[in-house]
N, C-alpha and C positions, 0 to 999 in steps of 0.2 A: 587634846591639844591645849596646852598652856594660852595662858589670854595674850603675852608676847607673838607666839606664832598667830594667835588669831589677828593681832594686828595687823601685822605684816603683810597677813594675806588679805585682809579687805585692803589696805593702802596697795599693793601692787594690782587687784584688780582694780580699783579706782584708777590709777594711772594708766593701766592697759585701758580704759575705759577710753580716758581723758584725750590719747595716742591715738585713740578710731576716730576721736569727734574729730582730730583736731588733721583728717584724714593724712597723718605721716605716714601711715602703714600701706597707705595708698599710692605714697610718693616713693615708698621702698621698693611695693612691687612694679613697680613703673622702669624705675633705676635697675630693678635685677631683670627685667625682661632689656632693654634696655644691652647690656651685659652680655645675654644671650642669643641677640642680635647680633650686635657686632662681634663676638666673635667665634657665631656660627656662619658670621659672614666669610669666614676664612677657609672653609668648608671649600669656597666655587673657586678660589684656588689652589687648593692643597695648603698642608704646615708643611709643611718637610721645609726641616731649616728654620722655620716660627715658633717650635717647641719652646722658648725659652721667653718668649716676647709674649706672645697669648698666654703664659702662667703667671709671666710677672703683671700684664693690665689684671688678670684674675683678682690676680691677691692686692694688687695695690686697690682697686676698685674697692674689693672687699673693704680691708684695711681703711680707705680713707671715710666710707660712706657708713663702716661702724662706728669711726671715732666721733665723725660728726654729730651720727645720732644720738650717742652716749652721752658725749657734751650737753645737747639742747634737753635731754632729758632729766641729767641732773640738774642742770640751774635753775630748773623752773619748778623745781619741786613744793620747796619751801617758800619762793617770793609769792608765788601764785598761789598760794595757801591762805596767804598773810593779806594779798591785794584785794581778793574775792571774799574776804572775810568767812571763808569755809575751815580755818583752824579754828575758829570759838567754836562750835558744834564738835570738830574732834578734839579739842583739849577740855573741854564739857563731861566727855565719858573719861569713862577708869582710866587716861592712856596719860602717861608721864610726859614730857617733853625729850626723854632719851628714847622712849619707843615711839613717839613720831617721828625723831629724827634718826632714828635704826632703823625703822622701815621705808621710809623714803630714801635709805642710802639701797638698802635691799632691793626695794621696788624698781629704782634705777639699775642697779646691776642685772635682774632678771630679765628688763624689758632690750636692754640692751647687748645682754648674751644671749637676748632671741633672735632680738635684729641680726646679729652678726650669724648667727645659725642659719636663717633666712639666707642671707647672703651667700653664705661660704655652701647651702647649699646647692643653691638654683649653680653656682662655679663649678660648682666636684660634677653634677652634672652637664655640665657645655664639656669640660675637660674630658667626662668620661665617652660623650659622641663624637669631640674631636680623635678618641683615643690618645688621650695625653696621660701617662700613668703616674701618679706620684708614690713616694715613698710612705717607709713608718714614721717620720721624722711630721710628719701631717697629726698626725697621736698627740707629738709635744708642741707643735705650734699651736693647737687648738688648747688645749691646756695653758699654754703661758698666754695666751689671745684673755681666755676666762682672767686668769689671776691680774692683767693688766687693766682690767676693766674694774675691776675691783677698785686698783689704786683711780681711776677716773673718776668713777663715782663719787669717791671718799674724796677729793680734794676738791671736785667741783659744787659737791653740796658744802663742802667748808669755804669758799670760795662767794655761794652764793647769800651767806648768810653775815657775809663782813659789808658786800657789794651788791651794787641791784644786780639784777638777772642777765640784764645785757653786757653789761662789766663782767660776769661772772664767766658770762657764755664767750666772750673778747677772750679773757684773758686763761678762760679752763681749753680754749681751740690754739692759741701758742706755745702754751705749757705741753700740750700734747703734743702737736707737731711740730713744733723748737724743740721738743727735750732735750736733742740728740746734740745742735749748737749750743744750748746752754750749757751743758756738761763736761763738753769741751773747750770750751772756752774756759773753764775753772780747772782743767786739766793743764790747759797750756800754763795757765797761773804758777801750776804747783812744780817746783822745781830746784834748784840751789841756792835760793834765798835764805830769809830768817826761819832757824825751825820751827817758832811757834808760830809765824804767818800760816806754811805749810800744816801743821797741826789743824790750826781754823780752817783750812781750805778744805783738808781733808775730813772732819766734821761738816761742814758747811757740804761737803757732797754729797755725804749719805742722807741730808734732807732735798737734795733737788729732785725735783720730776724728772724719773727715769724711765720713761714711757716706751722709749724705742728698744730700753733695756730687755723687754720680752718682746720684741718682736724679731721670729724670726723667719719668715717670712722667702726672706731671698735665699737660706738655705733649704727651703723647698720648691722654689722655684730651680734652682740648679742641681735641685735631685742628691743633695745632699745626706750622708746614711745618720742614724740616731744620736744625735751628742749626748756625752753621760749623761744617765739619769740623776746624778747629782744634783745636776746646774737647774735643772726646774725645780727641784725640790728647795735647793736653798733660793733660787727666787722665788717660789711661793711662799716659803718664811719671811723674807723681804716685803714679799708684796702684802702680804695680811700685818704686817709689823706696820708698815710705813700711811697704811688706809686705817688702821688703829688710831696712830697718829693723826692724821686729817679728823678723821670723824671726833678724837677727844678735844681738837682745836674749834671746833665746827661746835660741839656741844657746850666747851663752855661757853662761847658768845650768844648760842640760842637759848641756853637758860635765864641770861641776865637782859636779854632783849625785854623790850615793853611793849607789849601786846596790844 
């Protein structure tokens, strides 16, 4: 194992560590029984006709209660590092400031494509005892689900290292769930004006948080068949492109930070 991966792996168990003390993982399964209460409650009196309302509380539950968690676990990677004075002991060993801050982009991504695993589990089973069946189209939403969380991570740890944690974690939970107004609203922008306004707007997009951009969610809630397999793949180029970007913006201000 390269000393890179060895990093990586003691910082994501430190933070899974950090996640148990800090009993979140307590309050997930709390939320996913929770879940499976209520809509095993529908059980006493039949779906027929619900099919479409119990997939979508499903997936939006899921959906809202990974992003959340995704958020609070990026912003506090780095500030809480810095606060508690436990970065001098890890920038003390062989570890550069790019592999603490690569692994804590890592460390967040894995704990929160666990979280959402968690979740979208304990769902696939309520849906499977309601007999609610879903399609393949379940394949790519869990797939673009992962690659969005990437871009989360990456802007939330860049995010938290311009701003303290609670700015971080304010402003990494509207960028998430605004993306979709903010996008459009630069849309509405773009139109028969001047064509180099339009130029800049259309640059100016391809850096906005397009969070809702891989979600897709409601075309598995209405049973929707496979959209090409294109469109994940060039959003996974997108999404590893765009969380490249975060994290080199993130690295240069934590290199020149003062410790």
């Amino acid at each position: 194992m390269t000393p890179t991966l060895r990093v990586w792996r003691t910082l994501i168990r430190g933070s899974f560590l950090e996640m148990v003390r800090r009993k979140e993982l307590y309050v997930l399964v709390i939320l996913t029984v929770l879940m499976v209460v209520g809509a095993y409650s529908f059980t006493f009196f039949g779906v027929s006709g619900l099919e479409i309302f119990v997939k979508d509380m499903a997936f939006t539950a899921v959906g809202l209660f990974s992003t959340i968690l995704g958020v609070t676990i990026a912003t506090r990677q780095i500030p809480e590092e810095i606060s508690r004075r436990t970065i001098y002991p890890l920038l003390a060993r062989p570890i550069s400031r790019a592999q603490l801050l690569t692994g804590k982009f890592v460390a967040s991504w894995v704990l929160t494509l666990a979280s959402f695993a968690l979740l979208l589990g304990v769902s696939l089973l309520v849906l499977t005892l309601l007999r609610l069946p879903l399609k393949v189209i379940l394949i790519q939403y869990i797939w673009l689900k992962a690659v969005s969380f990437l871009w989360l991570s990456a802007i939330c740890i860049c995010l938290s290292v311009y701003v303290s944690s609670s700015a971080a974690f304010t402003l990494g939970l509207l960028l998430a769930l605004g993306s979709g107004a903010f996008t459009r609203s630069f849309l509405l922008a773009y139109g028969d004006g001047v064509p180099i306004l339009n130029w800049l707007i259309a640059i100016l997009y391809g850096f906005l948080p397009h969070f809702t951009l891989f979600d897709i969610a409601r075309k598995v809630v209405y049973g929707w068949d496979p959209i090409a397999w294109w469109i994940p793949l060039a959003l996974t180029v997108y999404g590893i492109a765009i969380s490249a970007f975060w994290l080199k913006l993130a690295l240069n201000r934590f290199e020149k930070m003062a410790l």
